[in-house]
TORPA-4810 file (N, C-alpha, C, O; in nm, 3 decimals):
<nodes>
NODE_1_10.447_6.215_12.019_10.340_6.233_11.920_10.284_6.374_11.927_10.252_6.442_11.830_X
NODE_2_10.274_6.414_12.070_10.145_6.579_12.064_10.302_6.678_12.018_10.279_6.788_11.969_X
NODE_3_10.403_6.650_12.029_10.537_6.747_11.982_10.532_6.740_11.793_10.541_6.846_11.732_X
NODE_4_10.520_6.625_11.726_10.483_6.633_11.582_10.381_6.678_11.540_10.365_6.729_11.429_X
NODE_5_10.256_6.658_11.673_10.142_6.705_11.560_10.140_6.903_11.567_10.087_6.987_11.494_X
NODE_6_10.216_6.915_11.680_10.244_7.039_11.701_10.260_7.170_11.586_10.203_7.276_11.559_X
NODE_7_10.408_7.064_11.528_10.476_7.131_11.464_10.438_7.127_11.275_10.486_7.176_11.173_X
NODE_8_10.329_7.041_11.312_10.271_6.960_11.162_10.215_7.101_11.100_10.221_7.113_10.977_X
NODE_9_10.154_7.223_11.190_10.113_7.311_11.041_10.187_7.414_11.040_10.150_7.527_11.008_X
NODE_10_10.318_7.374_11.082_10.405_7.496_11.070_10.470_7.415_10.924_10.489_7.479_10.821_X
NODE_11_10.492_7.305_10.933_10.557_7.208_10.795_10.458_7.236_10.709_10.509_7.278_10.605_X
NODE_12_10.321_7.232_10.701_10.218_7.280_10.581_10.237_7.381_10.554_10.265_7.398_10.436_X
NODE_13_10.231_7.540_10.670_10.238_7.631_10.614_10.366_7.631_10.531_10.333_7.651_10.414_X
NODE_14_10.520_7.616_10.545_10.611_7.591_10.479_10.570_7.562_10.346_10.581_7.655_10.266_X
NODE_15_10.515_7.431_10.294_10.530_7.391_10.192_10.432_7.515_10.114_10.460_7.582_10.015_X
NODE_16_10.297_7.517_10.206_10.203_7.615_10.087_10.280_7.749_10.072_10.272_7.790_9.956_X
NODE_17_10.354_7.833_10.156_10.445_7.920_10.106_10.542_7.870_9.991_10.555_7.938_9.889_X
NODE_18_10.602_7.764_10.005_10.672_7.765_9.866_10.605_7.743_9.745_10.643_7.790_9.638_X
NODE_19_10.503_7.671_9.758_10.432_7.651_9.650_10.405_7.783_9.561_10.416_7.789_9.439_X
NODE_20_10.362_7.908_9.663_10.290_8.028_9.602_10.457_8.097_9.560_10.478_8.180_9.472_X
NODE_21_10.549_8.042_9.643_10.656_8.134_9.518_10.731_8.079_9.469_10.848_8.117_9.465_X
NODE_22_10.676_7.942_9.399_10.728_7.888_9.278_10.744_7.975_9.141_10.850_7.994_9.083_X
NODE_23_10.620_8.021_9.104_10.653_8.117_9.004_10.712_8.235_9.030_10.675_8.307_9.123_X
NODE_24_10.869_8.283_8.901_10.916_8.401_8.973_10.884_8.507_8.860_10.917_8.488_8.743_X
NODE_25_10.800_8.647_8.915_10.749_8.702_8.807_10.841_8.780_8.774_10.801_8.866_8.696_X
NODE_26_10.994_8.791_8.812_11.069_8.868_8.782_11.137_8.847_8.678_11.197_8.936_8.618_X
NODE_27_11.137_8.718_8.643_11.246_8.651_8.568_11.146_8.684_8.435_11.023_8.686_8.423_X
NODE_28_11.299_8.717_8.302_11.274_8.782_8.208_11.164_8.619_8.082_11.194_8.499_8.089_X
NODE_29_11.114_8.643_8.043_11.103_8.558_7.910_11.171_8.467_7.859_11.241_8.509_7.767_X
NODE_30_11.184_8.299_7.890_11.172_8.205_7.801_11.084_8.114_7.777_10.966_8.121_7.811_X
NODE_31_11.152_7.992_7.698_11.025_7.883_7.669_11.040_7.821_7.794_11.145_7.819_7.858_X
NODE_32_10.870_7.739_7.846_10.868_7.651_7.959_10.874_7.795_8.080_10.887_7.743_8.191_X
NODE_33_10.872_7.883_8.088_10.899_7.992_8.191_10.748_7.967_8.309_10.634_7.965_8.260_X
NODE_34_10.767_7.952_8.443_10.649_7.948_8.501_10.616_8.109_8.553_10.687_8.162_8.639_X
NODE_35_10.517_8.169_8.499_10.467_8.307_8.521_10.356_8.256_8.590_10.302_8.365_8.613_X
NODE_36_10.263_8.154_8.653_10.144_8.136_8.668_10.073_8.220_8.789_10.139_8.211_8.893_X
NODE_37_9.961_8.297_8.801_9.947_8.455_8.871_10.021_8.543_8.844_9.966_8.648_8.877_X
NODE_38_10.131_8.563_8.797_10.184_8.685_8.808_10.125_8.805_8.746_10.020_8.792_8.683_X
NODE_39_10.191_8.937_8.760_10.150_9.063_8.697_10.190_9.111_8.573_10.263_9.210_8.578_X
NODE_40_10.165_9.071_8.471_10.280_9.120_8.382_10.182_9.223_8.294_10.176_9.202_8.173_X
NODE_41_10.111_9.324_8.347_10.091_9.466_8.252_10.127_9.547_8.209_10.160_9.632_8.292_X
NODE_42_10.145_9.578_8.089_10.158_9.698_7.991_10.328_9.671_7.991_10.407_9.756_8.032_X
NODE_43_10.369_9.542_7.939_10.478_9.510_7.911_10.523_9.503_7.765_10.444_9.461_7.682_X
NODE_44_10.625_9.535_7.736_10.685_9.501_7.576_10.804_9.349_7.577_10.922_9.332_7.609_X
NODE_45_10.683_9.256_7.516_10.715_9.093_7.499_10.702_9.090_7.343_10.639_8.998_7.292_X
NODE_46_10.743_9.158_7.290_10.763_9.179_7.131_10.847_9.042_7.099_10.967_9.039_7.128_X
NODE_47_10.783_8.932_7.040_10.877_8.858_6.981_10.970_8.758_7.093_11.086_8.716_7.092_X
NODE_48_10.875_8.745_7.173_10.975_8.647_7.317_10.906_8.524_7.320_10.786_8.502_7.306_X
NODE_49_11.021_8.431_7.343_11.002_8.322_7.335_10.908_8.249_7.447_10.963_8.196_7.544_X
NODE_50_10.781_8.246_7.435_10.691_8.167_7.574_10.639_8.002_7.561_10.583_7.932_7.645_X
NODE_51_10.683_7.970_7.417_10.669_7.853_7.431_10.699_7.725_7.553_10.803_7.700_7.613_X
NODE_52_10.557_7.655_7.560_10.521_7.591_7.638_10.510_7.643_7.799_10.502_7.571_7.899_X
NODE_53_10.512_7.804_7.793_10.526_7.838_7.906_10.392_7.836_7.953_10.296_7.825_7.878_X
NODE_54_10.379_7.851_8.160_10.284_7.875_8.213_10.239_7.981_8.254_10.297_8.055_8.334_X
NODE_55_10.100_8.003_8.189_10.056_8.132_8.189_9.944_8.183_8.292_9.918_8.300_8.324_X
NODE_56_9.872_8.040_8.345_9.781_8.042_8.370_9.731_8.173_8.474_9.816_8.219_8.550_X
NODE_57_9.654_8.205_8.476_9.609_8.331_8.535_9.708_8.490_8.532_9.708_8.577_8.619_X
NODE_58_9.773_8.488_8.422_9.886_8.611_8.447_9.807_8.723_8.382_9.769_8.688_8.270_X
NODE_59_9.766_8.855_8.417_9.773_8.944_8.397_9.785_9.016_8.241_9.751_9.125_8.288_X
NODE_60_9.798_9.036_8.150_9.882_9.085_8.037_9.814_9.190_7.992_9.822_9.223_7.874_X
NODE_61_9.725_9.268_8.099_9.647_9.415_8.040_9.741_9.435_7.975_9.854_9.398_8.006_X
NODE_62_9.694_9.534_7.814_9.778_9.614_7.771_9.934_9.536_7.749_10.034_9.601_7.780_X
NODE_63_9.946_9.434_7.711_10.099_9.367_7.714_10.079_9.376_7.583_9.974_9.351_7.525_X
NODE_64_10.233_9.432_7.511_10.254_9.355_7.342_10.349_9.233_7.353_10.462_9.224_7.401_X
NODE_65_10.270_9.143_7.295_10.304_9.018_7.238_10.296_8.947_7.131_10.266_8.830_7.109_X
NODE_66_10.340_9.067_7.045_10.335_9.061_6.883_10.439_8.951_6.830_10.550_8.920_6.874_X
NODE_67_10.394_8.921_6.764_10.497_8.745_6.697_10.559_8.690_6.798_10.662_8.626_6.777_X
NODE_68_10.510_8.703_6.925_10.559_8.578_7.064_10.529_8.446_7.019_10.427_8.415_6.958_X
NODE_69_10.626_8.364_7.053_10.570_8.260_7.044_10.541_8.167_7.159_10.625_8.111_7.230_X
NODE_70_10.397_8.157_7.167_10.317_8.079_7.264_10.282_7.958_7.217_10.177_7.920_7.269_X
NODE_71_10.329_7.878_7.138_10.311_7.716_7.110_10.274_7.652_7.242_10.343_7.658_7.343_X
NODE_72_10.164_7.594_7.232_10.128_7.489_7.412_10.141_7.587_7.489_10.087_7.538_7.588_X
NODE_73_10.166_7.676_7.516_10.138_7.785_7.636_10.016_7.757_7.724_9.906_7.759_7.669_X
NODE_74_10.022_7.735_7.834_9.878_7.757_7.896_9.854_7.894_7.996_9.903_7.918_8.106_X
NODE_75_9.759_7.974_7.913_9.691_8.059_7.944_9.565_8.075_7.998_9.496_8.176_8.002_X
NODE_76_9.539_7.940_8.049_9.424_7.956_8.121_9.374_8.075_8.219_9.456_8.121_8.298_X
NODE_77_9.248_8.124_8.216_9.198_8.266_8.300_9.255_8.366_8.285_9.207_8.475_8.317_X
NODE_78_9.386_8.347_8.226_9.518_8.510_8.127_9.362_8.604_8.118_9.241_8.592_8.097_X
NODE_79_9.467_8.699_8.151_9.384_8.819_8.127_9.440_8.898_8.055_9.547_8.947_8.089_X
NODE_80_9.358_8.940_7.890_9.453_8.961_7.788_9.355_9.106_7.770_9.368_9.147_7.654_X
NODE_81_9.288_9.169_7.829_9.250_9.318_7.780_9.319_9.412_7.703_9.434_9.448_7.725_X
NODE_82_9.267_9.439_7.641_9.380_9.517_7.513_9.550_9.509_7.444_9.643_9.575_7.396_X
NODE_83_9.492_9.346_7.491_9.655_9.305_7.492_9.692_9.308_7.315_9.610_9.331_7.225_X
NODE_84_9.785_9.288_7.305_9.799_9.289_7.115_9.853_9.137_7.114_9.895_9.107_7.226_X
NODE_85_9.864_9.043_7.029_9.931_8.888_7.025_9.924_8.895_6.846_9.913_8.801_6.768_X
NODE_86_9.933_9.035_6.817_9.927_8.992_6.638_10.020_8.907_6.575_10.139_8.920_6.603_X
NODE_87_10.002_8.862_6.532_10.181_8.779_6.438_10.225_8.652_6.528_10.315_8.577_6.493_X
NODE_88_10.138_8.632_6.672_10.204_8.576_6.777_10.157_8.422_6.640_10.105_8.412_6.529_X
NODE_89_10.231_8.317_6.768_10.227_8.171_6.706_10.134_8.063_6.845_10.180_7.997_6.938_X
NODE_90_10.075_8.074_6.826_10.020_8.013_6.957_9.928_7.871_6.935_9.833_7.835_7.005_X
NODE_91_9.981_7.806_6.823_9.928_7.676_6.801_9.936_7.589_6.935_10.028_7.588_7.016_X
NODE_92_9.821_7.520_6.938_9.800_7.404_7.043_9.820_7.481_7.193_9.818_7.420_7.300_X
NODE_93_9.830_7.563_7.185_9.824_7.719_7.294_9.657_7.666_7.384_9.570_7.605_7.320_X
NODE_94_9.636_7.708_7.555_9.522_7.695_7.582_9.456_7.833_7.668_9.476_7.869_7.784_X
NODE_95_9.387_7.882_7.580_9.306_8.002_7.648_9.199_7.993_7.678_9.116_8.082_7.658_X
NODE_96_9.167_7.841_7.755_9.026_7.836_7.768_8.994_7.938_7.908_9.081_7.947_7.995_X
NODE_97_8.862_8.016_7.920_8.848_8.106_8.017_8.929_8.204_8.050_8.920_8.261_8.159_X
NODE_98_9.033_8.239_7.946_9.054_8.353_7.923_8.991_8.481_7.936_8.886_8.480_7.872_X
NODE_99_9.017_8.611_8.003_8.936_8.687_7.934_8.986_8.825_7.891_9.057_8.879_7.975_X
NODE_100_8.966_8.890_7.784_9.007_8.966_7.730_8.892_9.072_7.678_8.772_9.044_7.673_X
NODE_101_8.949_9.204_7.637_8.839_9.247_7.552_8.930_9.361_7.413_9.041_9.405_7.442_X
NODE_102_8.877_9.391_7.289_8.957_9.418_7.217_9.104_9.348_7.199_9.194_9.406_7.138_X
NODE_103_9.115_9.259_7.238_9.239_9.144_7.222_9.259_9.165_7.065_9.187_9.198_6.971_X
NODE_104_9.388_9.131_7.083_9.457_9.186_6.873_9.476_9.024_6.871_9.542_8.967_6.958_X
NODE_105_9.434_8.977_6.797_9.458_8.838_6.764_9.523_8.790_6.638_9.576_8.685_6.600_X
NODE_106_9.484_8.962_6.563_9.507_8.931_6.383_9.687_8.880_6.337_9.799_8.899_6.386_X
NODE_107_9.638_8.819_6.235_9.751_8.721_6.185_9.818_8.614_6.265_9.915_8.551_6.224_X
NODE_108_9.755_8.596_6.394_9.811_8.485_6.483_9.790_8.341_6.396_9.719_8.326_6.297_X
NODE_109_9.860_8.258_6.454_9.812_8.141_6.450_9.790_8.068_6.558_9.862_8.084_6.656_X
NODE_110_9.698_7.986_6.558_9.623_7.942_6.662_9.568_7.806_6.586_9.448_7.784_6.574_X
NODE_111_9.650_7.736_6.545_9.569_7.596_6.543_9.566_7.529_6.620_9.662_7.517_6.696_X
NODE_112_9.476_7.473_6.631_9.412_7.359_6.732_9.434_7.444_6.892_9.462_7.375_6.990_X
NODE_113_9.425_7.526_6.899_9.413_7.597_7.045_9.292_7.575_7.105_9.220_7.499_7.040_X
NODE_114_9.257_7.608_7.185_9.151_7.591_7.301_9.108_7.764_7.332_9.190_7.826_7.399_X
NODE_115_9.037_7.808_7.305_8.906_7.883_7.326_8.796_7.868_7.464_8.756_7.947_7.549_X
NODE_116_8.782_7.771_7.446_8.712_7.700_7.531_8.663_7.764_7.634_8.739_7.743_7.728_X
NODE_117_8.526_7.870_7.684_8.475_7.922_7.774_8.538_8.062_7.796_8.519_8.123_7.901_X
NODE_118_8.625_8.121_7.677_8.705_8.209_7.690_8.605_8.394_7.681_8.511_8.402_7.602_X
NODE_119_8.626_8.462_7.729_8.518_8.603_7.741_8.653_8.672_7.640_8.766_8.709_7.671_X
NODE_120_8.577_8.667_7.506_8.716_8.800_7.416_8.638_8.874_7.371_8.685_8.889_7.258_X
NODE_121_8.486_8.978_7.379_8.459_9.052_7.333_8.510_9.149_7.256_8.586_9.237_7.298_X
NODE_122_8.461_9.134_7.113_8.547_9.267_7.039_8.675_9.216_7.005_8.759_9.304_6.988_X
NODE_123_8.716_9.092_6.989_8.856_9.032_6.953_8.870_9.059_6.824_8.766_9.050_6.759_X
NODE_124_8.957_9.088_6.771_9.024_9.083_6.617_9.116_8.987_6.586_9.235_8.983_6.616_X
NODE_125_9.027_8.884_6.498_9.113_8.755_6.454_9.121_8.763_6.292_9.115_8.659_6.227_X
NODE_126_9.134_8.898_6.225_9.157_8.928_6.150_9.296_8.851_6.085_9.406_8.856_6.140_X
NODE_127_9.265_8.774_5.950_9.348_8.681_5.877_9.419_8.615_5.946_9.540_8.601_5.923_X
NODE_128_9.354_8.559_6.048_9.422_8.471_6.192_9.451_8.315_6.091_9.421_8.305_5.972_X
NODE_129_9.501_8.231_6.156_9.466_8.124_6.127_9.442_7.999_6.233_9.532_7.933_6.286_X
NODE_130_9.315_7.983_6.249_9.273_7.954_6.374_9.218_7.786_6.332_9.135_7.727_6.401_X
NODE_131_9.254_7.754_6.264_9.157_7.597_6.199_9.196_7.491_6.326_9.296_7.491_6.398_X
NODE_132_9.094_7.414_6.327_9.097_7.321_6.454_9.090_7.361_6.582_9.112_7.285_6.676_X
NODE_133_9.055_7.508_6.595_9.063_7.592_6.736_8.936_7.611_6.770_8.856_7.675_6.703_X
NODE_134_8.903_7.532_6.921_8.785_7.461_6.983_8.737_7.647_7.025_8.831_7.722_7.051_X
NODE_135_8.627_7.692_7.028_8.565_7.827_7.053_8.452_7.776_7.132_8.377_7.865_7.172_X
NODE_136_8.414_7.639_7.171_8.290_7.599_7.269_8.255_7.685_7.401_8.314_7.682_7.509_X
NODE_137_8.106_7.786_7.350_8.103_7.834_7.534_8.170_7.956_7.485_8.168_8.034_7.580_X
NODE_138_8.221_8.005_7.398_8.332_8.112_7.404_8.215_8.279_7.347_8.162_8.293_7.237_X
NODE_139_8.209_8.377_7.467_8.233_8.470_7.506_8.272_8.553_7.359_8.394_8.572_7.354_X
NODE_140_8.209_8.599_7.254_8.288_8.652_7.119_8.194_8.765_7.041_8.207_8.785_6.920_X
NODE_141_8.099_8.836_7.124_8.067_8.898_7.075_8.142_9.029_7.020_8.232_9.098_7.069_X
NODE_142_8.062_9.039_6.885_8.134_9.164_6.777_8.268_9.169_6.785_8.336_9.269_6.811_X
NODE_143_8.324_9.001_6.749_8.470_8.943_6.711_8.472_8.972_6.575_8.365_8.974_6.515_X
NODE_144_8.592_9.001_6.506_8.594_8.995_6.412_8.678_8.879_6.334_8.774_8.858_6.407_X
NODE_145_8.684_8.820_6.253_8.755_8.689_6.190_8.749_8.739_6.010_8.730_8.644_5.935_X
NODE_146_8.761_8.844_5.958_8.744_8.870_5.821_8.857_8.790_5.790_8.931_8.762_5.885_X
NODE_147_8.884_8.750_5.684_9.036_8.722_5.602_9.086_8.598_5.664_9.183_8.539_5.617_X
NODE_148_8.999_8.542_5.809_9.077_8.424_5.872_9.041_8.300_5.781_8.957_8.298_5.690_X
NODE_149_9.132_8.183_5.830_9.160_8.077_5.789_9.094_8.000_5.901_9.149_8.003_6.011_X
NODE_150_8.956_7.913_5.882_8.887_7.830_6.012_8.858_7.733_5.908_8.842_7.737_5.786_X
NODE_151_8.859_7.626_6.015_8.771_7.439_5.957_8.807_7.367_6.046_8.922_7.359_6.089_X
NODE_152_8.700_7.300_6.087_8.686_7.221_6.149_8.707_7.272_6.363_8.758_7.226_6.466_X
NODE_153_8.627_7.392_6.316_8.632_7.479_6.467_8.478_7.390_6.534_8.398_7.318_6.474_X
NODE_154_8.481_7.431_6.675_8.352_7.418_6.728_8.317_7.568_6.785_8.389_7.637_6.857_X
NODE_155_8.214_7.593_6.744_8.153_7.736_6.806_8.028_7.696_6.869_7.942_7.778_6.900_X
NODE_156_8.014_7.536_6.894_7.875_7.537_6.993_7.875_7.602_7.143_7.962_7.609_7.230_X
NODE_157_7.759_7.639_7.137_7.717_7.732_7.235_7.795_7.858_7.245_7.819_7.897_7.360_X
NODE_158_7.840_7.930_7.144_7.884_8.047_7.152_7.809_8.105_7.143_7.702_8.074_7.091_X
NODE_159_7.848_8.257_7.212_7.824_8.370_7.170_7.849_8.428_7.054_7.947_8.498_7.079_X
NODE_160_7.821_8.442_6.942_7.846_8.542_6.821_7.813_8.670_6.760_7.861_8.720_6.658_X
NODE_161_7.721_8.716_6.838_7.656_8.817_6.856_7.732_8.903_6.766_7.843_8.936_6.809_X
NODE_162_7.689_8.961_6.619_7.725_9.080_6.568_7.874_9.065_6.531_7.952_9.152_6.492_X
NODE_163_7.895_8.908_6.557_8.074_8.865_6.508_8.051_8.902_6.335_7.942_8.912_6.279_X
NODE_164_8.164_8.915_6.281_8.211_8.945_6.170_8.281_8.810_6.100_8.390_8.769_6.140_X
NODE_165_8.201_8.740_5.983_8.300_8.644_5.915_8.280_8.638_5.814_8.293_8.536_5.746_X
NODE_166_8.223_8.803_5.755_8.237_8.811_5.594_8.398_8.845_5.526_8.483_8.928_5.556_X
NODE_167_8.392_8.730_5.413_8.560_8.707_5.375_8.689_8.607_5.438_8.807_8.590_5.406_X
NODE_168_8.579_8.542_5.568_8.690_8.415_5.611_8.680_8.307_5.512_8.596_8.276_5.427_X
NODE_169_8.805_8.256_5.555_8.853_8.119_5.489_8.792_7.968_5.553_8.847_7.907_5.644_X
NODE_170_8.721_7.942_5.512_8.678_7.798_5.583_8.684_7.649_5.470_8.607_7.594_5.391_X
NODE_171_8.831_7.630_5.524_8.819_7.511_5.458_8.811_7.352_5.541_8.893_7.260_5.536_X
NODE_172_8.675_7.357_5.620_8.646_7.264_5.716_8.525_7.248_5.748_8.455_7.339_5.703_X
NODE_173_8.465_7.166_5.811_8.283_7.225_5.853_8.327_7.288_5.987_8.434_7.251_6.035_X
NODE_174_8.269_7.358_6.035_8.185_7.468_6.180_8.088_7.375_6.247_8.026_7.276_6.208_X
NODE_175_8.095_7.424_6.336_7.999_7.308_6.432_7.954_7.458_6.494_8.036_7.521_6.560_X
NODE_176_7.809_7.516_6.469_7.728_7.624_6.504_7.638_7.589_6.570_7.544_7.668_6.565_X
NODE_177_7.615_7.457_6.666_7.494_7.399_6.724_7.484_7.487_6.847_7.571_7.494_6.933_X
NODE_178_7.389_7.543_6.847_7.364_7.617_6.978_7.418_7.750_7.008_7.383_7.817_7.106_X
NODE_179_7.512_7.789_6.915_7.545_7.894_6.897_7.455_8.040_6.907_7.408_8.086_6.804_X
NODE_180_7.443_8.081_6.987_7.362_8.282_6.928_7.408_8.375_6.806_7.485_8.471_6.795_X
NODE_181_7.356_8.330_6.754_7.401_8.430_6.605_7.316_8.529_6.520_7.269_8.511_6.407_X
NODE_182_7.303_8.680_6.631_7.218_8.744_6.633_7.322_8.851_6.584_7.428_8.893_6.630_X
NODE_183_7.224_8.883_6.439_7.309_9.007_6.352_7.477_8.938_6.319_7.562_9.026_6.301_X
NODE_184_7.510_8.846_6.313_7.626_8.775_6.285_7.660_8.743_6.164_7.596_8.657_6.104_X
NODE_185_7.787_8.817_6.096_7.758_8.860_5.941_7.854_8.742_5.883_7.968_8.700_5.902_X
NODE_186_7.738_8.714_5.797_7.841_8.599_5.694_7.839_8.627_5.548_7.879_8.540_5.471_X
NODE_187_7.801_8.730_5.508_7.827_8.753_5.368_7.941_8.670_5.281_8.064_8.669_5.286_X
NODE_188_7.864_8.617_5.217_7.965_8.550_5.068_8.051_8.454_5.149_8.164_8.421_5.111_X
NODE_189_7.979_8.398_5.291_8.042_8.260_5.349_8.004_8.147_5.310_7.881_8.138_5.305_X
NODE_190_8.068_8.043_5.276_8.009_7.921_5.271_7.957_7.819_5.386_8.036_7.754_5.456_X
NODE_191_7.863_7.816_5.394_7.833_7.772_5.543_7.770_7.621_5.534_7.731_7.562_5.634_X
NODE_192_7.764_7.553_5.368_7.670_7.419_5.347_7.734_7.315_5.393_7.675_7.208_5.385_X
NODE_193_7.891_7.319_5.462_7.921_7.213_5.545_7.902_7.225_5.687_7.928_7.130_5.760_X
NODE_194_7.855_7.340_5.736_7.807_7.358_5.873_7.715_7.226_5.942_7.609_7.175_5.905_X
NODE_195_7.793_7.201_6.044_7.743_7.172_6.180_7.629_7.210_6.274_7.650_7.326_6.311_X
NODE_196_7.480_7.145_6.345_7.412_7.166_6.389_7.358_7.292_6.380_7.288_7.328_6.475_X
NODE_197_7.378_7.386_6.266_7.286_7.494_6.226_7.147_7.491_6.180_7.135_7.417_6.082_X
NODE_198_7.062_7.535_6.210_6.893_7.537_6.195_6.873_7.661_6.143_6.953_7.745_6.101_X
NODE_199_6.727_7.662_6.156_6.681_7.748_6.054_6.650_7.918_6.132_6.663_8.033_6.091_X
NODE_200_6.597_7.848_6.277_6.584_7.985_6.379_6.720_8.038_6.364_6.718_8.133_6.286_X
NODE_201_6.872_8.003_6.423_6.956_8.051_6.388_7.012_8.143_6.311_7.081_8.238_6.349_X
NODE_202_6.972_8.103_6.164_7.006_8.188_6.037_6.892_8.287_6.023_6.911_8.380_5.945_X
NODE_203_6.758_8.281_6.096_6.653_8.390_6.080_6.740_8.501_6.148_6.767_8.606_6.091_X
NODE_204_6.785_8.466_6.281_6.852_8.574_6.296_6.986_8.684_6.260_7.016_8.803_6.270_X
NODE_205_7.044_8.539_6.207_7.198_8.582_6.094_7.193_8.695_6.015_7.084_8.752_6.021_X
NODE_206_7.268_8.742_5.948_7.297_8.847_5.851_7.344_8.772_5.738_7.412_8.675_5.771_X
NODE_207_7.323_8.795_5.578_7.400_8.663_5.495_7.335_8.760_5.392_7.244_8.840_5.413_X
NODE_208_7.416_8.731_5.253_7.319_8.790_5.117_7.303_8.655_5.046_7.288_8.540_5.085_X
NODE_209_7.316_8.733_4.886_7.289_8.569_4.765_7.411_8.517_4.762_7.400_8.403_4.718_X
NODE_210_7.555_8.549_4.792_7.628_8.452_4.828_7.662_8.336_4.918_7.725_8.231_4.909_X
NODE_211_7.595_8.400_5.005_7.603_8.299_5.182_7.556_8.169_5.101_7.467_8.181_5.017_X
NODE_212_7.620_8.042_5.127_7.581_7.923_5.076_7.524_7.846_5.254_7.601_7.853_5.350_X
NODE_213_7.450_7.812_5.260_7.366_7.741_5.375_7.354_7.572_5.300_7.327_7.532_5.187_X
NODE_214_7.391_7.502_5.431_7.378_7.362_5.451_7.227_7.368_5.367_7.166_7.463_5.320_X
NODE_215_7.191_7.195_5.371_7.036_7.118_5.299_6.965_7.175_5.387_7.005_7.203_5.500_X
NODE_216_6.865_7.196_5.348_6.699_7.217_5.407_6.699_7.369_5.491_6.627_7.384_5.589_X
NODE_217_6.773_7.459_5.447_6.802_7.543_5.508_6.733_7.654_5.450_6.722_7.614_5.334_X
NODE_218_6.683_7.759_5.453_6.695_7.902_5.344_6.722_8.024_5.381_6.711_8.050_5.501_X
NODE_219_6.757_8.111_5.304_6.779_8.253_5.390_6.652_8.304_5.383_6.557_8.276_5.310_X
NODE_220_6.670_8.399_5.489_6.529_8.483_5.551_6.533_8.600_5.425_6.635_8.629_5.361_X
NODE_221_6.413_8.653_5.407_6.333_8.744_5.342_6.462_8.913_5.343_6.505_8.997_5.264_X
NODE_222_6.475_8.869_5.507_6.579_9.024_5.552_6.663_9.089_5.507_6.693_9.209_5.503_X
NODE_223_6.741_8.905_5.435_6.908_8.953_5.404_6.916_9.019_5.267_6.840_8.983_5.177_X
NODE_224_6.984_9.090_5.254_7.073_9.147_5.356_7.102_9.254_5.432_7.135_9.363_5.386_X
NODE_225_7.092_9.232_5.532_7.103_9.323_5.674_7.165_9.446_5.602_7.236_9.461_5.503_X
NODE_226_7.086_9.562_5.735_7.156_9.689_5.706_7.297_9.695_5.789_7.334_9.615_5.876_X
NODE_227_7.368_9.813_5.738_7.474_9.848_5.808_7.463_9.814_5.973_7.358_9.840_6.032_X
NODE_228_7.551_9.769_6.026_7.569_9.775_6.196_7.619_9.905_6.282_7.628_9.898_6.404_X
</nodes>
């Protein structure tokens, strides 16, 4: 017995070493690929196949991952700083706690993805199409979403701070309950199917005589805001 228990954390250390080099960060790009920690900065992933791959915590400063496709990908804690993902496909994709800043998001698709607690300051989801993509908790100040396609998102308890969603597409209600939406421009948005929006909220919003606001709602005296 004292000869097994001996040798018992030399057999643990074993296994927890293999565990940590399960993922091999060398190996090039496919679908299902396990990258999870690895380094992958200032790489050219132009158009590579990552579907359903594991992403979770990888690196991608500065990576292009323009029309990749990340379908179910989990990117959890990915660190996407100036990463580009324009054109990418990343439906049902999960970036919750992600964090990024200036992230290129534009023309992605992203339905029903996960957001979820994600830090993307300064993201460009420019003519994205993001509908059904959970943003709860999500980190988004002075994001931009002009030209995107959203309904049926949750942005409770976001950050929106100075986000941009004059000219999105919303064909869904928004769930804005709890949201910060300070200087947060909605010009010529329709917002009367909105979700848990109040009236403090929109005092602080940006909106003109187009902004349509849910019942019992009105715009403030302010709008419309000066230049940012």
């Amino acid at each position: 017995m004292g000869a097994l228990l001996a040798t018992l954390p030399l057999v643990l250390l074993a296994g927890a070493g293999s565990k940590a080099l399960a993922a091999d960060c060398t190996a090039p790009a496919h679908a299902s690929i396990d990258w999870h920690h690895c380094n992958r900065q200032n790489l050219m992933l132009h158009a590579a196949d990552l579907a359903g791959a594991d992403l979770r915590d990888v690196d991608f400063t500065l990576t292009d991952l323009r029309n990749a496709d990340l379908s179910s990908a989990r990117l959890t804690d990915a660190k996407l700083v100036r990463a580009s993902l324009a054109g990418a496909t990343a439906d049902a994709a999960d970036f919750s706690k992600a964090e990024g800043y200036r992230t290129d998001f534009s023309g992605v698709s992203a339905q029903k993805a996960s957001f979820q607690s994600a830090e993307l300051q300064r993201a460009d989801f420019a003519d994205a199409n993001v509908e059904g993509a959970d943003f709860g908790k999500a980190e988004l100040g002075r994001a931009h979403f002009a030209g995107a396609t959203l309904g049926n998102n949750s942005f409770a308890f976001a950050n929106l701070a100075r986000a941009e969603f004059a000219g999105a597409k919303i064909d869904g209600p928004l769930d804005l309950g709890g949201a910060y939406l300070f200087l947060t421009r909605f010009e010529g948005v329709d917002l009367s199917s909105t979700k848990g929006l109040v009236q403090s909220q929109i005092d602080i919003a940006c909106g003109d005589t187009r902004t349509k606001l849910p019942e019992g709602l009105t715009r403030p005296a302010k709008w419309p805001c000066g230049a940012d």
